[in-house]
Short mmCIF file of the C-alpha atoms (twelve columns), coordinates in Angstrom:
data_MODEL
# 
_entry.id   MODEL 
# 
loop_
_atom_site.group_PDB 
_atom_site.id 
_atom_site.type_symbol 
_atom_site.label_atom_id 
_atom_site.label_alt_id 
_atom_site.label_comp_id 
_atom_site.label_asym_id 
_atom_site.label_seq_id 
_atom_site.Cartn_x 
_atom_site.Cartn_y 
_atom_site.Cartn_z 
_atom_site.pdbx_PDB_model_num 
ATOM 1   C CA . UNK A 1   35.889  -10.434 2.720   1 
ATOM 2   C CA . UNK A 2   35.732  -7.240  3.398   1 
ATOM 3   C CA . UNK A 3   34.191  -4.573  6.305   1 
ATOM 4   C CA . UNK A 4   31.364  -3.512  6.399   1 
ATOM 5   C CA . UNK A 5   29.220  -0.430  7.318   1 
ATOM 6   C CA . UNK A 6   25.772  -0.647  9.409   1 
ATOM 7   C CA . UNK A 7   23.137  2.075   9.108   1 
ATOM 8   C CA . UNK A 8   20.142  1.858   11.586  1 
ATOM 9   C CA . UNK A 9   16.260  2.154   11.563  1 
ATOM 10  C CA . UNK A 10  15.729  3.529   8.036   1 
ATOM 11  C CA . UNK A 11  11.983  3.983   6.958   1 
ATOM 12  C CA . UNK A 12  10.673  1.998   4.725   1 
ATOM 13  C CA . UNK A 13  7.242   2.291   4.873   1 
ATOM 14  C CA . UNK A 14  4.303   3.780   7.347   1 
ATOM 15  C CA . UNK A 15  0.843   2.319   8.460   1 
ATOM 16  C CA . UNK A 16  -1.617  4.173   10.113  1 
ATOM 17  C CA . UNK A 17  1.088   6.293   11.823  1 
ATOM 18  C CA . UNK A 18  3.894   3.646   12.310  1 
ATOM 19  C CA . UNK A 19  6.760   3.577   10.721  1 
ATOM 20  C CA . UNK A 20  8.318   0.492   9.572   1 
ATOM 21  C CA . UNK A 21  12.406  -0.008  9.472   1 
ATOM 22  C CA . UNK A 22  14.716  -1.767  8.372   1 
ATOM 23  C CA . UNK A 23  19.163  -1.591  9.048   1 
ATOM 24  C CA . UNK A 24  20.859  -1.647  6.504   1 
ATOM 25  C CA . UNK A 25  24.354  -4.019  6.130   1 
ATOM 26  C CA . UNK A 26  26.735  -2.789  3.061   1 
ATOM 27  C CA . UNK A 27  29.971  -4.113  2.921   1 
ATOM 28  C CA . UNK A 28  32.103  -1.362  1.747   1 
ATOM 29  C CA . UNK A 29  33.062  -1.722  -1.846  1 
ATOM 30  C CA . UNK A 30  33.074  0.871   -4.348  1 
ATOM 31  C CA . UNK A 31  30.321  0.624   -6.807  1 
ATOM 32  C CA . UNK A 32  27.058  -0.897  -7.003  1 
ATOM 33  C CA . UNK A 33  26.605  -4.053  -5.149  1 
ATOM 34  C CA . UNK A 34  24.261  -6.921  -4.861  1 
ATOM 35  C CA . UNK A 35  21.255  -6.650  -2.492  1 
ATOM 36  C CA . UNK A 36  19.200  -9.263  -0.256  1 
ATOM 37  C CA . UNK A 37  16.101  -8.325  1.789   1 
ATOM 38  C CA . UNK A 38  16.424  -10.378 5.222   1 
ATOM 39  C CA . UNK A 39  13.452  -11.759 7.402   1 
ATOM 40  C CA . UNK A 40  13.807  -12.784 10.754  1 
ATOM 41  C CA . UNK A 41  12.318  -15.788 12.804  1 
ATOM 42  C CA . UNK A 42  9.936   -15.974 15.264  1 
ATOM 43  C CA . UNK A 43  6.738   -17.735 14.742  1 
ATOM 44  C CA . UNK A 44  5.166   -14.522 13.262  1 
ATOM 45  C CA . UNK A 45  4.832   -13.597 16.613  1 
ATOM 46  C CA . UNK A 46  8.272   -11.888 17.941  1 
ATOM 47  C CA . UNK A 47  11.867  -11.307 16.832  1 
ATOM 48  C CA . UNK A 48  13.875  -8.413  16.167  1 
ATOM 49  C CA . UNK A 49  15.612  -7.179  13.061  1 
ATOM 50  C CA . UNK A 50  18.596  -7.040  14.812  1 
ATOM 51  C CA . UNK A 51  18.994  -10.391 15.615  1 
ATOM 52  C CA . UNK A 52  21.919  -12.779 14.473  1 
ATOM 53  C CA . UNK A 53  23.469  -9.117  13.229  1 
ATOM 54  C CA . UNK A 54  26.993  -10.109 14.351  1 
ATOM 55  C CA . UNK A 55  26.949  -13.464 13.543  1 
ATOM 56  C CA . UNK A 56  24.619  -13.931 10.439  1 
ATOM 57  C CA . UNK A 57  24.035  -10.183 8.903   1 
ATOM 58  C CA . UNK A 58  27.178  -8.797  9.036   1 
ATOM 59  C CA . UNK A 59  29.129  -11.729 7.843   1 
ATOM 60  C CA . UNK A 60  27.235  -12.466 4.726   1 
ATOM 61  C CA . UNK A 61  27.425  -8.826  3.949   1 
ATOM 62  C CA . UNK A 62  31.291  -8.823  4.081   1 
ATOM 63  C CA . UNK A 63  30.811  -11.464 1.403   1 
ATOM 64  C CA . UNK A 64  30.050  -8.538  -0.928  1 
ATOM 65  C CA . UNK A 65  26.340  -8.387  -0.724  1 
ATOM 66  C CA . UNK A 66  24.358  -5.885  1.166   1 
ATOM 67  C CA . UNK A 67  21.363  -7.137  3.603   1 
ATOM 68  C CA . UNK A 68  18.554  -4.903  4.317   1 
ATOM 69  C CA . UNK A 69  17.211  -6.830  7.890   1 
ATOM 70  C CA . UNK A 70  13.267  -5.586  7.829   1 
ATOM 71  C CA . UNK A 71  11.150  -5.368  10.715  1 
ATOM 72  C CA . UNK A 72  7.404   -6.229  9.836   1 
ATOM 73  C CA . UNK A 73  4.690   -6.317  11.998  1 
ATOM 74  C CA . UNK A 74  3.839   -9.065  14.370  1 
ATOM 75  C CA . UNK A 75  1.347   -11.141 15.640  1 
ATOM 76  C CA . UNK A 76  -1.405  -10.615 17.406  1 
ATOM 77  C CA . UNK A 77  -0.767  -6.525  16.109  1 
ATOM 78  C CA . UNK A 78  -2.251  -7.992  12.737  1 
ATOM 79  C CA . UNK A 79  -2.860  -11.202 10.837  1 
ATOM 80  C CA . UNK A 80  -2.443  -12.736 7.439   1 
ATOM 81  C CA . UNK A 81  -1.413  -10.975 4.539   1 
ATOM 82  C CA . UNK A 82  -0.157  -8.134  6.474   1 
ATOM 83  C CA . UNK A 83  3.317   -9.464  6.847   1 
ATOM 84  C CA . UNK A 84  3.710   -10.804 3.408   1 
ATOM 85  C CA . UNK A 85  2.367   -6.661  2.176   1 
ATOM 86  C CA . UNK A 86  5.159   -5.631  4.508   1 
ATOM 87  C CA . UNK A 87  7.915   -7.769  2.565   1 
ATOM 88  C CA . UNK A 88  7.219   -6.269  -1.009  1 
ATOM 89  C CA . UNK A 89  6.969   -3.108  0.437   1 
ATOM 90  C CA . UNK A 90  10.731  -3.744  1.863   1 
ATOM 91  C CA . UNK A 91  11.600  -4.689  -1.770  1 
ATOM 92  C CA . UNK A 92  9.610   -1.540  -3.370  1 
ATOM 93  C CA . UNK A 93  11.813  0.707   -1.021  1 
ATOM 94  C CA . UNK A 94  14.524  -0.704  -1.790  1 
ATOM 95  C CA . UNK A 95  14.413  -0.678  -5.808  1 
ATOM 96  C CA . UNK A 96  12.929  2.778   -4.966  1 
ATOM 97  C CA . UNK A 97  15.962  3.591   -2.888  1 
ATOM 98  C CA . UNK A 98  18.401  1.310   -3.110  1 
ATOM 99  C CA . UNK A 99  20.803  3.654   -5.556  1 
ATOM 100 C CA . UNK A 100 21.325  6.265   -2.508  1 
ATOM 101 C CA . UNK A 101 23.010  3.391   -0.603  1 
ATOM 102 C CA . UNK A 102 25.101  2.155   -3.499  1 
ATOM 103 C CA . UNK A 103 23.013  -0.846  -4.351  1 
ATOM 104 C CA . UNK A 104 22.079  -2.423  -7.520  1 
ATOM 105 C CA . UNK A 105 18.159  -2.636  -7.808  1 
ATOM 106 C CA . UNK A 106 17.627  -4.418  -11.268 1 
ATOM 107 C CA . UNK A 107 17.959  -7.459  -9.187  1 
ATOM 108 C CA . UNK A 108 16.390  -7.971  -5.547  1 
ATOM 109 C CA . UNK A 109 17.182  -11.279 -3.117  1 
ATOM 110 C CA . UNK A 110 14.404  -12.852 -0.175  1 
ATOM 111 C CA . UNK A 111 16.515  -14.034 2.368   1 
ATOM 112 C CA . UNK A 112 14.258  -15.554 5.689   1 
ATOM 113 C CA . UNK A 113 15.083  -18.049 8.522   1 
ATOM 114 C CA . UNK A 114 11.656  -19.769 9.895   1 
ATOM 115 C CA . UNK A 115 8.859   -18.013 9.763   1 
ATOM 116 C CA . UNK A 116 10.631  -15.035 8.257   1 
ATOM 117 C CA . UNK A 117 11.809  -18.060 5.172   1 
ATOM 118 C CA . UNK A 118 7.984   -18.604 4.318   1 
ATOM 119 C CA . UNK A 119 7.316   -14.899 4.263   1 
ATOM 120 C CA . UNK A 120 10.560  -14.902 2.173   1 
ATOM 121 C CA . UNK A 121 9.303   -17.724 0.060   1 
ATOM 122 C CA . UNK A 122 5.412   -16.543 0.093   1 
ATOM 123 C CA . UNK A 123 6.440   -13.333 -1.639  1 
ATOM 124 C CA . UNK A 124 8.666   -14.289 -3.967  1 
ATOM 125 C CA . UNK A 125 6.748   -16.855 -5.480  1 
ATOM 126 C CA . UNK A 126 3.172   -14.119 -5.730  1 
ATOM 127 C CA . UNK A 127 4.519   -11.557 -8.014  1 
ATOM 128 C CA . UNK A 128 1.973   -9.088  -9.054  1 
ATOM 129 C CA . UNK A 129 -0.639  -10.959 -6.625  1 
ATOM 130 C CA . UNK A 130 -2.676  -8.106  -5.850  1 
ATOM 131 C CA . UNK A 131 -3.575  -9.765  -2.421  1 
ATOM 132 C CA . UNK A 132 0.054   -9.056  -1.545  1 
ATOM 133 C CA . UNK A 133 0.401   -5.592  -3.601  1 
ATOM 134 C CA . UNK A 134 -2.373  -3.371  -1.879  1 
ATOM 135 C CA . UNK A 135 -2.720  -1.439  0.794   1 
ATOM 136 C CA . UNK A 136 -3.528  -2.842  4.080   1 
ATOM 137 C CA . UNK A 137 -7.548  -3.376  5.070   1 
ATOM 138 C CA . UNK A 138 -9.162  -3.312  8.383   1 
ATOM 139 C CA . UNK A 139 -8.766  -6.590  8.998   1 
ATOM 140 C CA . UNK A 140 -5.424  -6.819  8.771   1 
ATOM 141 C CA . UNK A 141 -3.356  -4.034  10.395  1 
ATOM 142 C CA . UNK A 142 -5.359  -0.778  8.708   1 
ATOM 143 C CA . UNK A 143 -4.478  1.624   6.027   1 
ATOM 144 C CA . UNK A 144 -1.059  1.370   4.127   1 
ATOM 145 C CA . UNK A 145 1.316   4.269   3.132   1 
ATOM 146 C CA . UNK A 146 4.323   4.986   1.264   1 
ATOM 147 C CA . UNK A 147 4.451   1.603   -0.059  1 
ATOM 148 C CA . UNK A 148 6.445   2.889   -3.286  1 
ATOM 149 C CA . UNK A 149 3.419   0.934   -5.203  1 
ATOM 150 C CA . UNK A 150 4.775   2.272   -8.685  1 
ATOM 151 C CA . UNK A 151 8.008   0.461   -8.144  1 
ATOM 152 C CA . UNK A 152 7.956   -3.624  -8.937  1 
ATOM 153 C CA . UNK A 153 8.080   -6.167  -5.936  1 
ATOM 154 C CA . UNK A 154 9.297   -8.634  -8.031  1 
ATOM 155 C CA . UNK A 155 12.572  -10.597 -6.788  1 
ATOM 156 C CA . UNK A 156 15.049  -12.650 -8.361  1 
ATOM 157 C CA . UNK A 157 16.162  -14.823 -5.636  1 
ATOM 158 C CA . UNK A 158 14.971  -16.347 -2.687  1 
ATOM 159 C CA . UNK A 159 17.057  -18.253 0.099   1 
ATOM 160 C CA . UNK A 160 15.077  -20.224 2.775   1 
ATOM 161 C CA . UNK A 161 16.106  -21.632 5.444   1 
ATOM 162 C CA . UNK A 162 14.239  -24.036 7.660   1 
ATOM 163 C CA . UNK A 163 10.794  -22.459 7.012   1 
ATOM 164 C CA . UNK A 164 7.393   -24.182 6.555   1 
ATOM 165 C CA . UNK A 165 5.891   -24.160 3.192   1 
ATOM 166 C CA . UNK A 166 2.982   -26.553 3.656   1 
ATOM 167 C CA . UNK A 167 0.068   -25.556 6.132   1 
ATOM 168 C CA . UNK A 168 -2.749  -27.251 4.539   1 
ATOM 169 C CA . UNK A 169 -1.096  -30.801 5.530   1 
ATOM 170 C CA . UNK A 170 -0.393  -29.404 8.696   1 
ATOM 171 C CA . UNK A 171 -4.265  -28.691 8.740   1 
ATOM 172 C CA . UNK A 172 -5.813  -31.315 8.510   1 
ATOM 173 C CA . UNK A 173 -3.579  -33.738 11.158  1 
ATOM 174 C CA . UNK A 174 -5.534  -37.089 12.266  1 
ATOM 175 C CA . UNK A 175 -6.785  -36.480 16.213  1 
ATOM 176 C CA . UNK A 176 -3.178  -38.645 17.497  1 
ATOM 177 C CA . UNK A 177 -1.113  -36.172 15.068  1 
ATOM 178 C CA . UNK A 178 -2.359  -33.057 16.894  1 
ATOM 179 C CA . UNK A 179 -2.358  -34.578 20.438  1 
ATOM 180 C CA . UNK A 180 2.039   -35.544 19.381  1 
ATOM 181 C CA . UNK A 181 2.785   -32.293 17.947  1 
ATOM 182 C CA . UNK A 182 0.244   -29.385 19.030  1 
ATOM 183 C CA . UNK A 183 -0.947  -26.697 16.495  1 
ATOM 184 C CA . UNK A 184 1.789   -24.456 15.510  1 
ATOM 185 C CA . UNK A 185 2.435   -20.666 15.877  1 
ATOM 186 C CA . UNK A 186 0.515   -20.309 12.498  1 
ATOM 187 C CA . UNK A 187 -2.935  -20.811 13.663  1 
ATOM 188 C CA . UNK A 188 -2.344  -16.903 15.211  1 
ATOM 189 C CA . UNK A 189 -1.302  -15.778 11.836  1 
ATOM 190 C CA . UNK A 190 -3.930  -17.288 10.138  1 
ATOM 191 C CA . UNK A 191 -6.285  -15.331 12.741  1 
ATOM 192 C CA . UNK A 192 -10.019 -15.989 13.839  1 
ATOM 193 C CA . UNK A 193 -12.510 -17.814 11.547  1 
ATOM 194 C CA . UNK A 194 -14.674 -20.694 10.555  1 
ATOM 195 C CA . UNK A 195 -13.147 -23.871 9.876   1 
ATOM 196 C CA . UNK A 196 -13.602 -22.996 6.126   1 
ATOM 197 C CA . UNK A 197 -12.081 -19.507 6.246   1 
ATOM 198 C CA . UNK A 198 -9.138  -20.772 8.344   1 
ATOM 199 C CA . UNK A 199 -8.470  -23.762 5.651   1 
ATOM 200 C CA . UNK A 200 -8.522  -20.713 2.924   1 
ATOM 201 C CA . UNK A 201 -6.216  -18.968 4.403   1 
ATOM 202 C CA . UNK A 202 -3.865  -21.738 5.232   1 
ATOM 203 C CA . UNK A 203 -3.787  -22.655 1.444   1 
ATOM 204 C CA . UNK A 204 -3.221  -19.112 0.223   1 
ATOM 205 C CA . UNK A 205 -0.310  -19.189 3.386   1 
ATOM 206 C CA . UNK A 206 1.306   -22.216 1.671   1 
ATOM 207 C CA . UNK A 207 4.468   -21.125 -0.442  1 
ATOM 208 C CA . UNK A 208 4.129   -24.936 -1.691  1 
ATOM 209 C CA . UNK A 209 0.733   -24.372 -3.571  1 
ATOM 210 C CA . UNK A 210 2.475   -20.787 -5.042  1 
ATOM 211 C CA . UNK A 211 5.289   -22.413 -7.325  1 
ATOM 212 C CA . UNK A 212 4.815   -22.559 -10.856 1 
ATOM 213 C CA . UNK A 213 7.625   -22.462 -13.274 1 
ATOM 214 C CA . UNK A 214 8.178   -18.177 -12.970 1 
ATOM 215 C CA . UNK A 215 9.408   -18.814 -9.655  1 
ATOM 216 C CA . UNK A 216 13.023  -17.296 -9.281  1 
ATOM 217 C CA . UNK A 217 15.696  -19.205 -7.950  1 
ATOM 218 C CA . UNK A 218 15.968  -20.495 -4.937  1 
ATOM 219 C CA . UNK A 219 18.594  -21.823 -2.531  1 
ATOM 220 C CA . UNK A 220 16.956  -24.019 0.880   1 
ATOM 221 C CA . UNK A 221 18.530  -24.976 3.543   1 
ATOM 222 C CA . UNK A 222 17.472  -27.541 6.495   1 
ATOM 223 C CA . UNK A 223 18.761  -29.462 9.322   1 
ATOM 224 C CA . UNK A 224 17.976  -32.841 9.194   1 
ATOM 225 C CA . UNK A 225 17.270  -32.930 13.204  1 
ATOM 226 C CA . UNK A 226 14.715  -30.003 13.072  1 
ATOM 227 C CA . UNK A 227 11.949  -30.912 15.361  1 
ATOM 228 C CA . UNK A 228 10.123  -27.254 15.265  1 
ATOM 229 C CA . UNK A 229 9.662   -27.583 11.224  1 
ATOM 230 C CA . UNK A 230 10.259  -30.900 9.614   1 
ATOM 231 C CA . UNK A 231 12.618  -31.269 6.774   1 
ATOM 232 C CA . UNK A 232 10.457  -32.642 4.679   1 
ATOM 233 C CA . UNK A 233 8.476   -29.280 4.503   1 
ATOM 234 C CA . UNK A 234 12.093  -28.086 2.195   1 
ATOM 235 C CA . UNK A 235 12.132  -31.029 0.658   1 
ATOM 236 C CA . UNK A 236 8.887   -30.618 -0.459  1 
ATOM 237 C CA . UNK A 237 9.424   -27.367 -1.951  1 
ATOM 238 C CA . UNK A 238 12.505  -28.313 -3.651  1 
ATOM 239 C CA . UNK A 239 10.744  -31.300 -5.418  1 
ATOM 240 C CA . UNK A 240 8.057   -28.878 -6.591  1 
ATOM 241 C CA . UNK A 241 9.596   -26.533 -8.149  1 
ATOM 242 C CA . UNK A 242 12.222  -28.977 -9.261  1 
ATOM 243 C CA . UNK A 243 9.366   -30.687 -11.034 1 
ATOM 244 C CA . UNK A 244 7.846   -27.286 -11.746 1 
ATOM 245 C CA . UNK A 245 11.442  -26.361 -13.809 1 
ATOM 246 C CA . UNK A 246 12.234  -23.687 -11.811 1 
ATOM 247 C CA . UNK A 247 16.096  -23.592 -10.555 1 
ATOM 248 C CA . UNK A 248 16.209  -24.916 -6.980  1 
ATOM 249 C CA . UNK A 249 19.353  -25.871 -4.501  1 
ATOM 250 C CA . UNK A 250 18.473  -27.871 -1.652  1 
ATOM 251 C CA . UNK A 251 21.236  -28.185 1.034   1 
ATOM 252 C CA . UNK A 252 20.646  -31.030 4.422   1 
ATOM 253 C CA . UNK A 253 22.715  -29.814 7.414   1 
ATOM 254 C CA . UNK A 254 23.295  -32.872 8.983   1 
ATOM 255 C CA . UNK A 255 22.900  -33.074 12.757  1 
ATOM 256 C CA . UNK A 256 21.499  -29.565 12.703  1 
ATOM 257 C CA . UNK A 257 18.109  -28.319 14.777  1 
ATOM 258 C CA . UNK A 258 15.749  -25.526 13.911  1 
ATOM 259 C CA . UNK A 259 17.764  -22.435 14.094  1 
ATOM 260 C CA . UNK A 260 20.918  -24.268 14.686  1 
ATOM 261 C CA . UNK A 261 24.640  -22.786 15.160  1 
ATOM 262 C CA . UNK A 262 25.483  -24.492 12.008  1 
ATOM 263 C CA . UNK A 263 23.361  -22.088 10.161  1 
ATOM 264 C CA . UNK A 264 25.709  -19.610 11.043  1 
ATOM 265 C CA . UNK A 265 28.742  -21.221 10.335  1 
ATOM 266 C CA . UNK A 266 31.522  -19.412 7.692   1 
ATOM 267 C CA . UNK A 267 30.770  -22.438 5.165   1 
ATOM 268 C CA . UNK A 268 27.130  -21.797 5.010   1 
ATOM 269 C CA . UNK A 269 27.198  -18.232 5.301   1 
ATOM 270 C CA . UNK A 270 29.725  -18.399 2.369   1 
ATOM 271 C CA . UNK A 271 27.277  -20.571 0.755   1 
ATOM 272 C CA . UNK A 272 24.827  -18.576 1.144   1 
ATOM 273 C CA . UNK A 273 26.846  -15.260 -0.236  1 
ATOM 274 C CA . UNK A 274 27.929  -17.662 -3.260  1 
ATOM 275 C CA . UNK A 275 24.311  -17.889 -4.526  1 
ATOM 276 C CA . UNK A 276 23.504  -14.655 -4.043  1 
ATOM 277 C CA . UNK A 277 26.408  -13.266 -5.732  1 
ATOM 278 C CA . UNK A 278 25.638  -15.772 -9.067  1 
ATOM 279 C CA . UNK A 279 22.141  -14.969 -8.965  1 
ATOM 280 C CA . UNK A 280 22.269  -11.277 -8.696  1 
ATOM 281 C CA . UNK A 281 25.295  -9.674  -10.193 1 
ATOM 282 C CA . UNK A 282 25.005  -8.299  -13.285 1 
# 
């Protein structure tokens, strides 16, 4: 373990005016060291990339890997893809600039909790997609900038933690389904449409349809008392790209809820650190 040094509100990226920011966690080692993008929760619709800084950031960066926390843009401010176009632009900027702050950029971590774990999961599994890779249109958010589009988006690890992956089942719930568990904070993402359109986008949302056996490793995590996203939405995942021969971890907390305590724990952080540390060093 070792301390670590917290720079604020860097610029990654500007749209239509606005910049985009992200802090930036390096523990303080001499040299080179590991990197992970981070993506908070918040049903697409709020959170901060501040949050969990001193309990979640911080100590998985004094594990010896740095965490770039991203702020992308929210719900109802745009819709689907624009989040997912933030996230590679995160990892652009920081293969673009990640040498100025001592980091190694050959090799790039996804690191999301809820919404910000399919975001996570959604662009690491669509490299080169170009519905992810270009700039912004009208209908979702306006005109990109500085997006660092001759650097690769490409990432070589992805850890999720109690995310969805499946929106297509979630879809198309019998009438008793939907009146049990109402429809979730993705129907704003997915934004306003026909029942067709909506159903499109919810497939090309699903990180479950996007694995193929390119994807990069990943490590999930999920508490098996989760009754925002069901555990079986991980589980899912795992078994596909298990089956798809991709490398894949899957870790139950048991007796943990959606963004439970646990999460936080030194163990799991540790955990956490552990794969990143195999999967990105040199």
């Amino acid at each position: 373990m070792t301390s670590v040094t917290r720079l604020t509100d860097l610029t990654y990226a500007e749209v239509d005016g606005r910049k985009l920011r992200l802090d930036l966690y390096r523990p303080d080692i001499d040299g080179p060291v590991p990197a992970v993008v981070h993506l908070h929760g918040g049903g697409w619709s709020r959170g901060d990339k501040a949050a969990n800084a001193e309990v979640r950031l911080a100590p998985l960066a004094a594990h010896g890997v740095a965490v770039l926390s991203v702020e992308y843009r929210l719900v109802p401010e745009v819709v689907f893809p624009a989040p997912v176009r933030d996230v590679k632009a995160a990892v652009r900027w920081t293969r673009a600039h990640g040498a100025e702050y001592g980091l190694l950029t050959d090799r790039i971590g996804l690191w999301g909790a809820s919404a910000g774990a399919m975001l996570a999961s959604l662009a690491g599994l669509t490299p080169g997609d170009p519905e992810f890779e270009v700039p912004d249109s009208e209908g979702s958010g306006g005109t990109g900038a500085d997006y660092a589009p001759e650097h690769s988006s490409d990432v070589q690890a992805v850890v999720h933690w109690f995310g969805p992956t499946d929106f297509v089942s979630s879809a198309t719930r019998s009438p008793l389904e939907a009146a049990i568990r109402p429809p979730g904070p993705e129907v704003a993402l997915f934004g306003p449409g026909s029942a067709d359109e909506v159903a499109d986008v919810a497939r090309r949302a699903s990180p479950l349809l996007r694995v193929s056996s390119t994807a990069p490793p990943f490590l999930i995590m999920h508490g098996d008392r989760d009754r925002m996203v069901p555990i079986s939405e991980s589980q899912a995942l795992h078994d596909a790209l298990s089956r798809a021969g991709a490398r894949s971890t899957f870790v139950s907390l048991a007796g943990a809820g959606h963004e439970d305590p646990s999460f936080n724990s030194a163990p799991n952080v540790g955990m956490t650190a552990a794969f990143l540390l195999a999967t990105l060093s040199p």
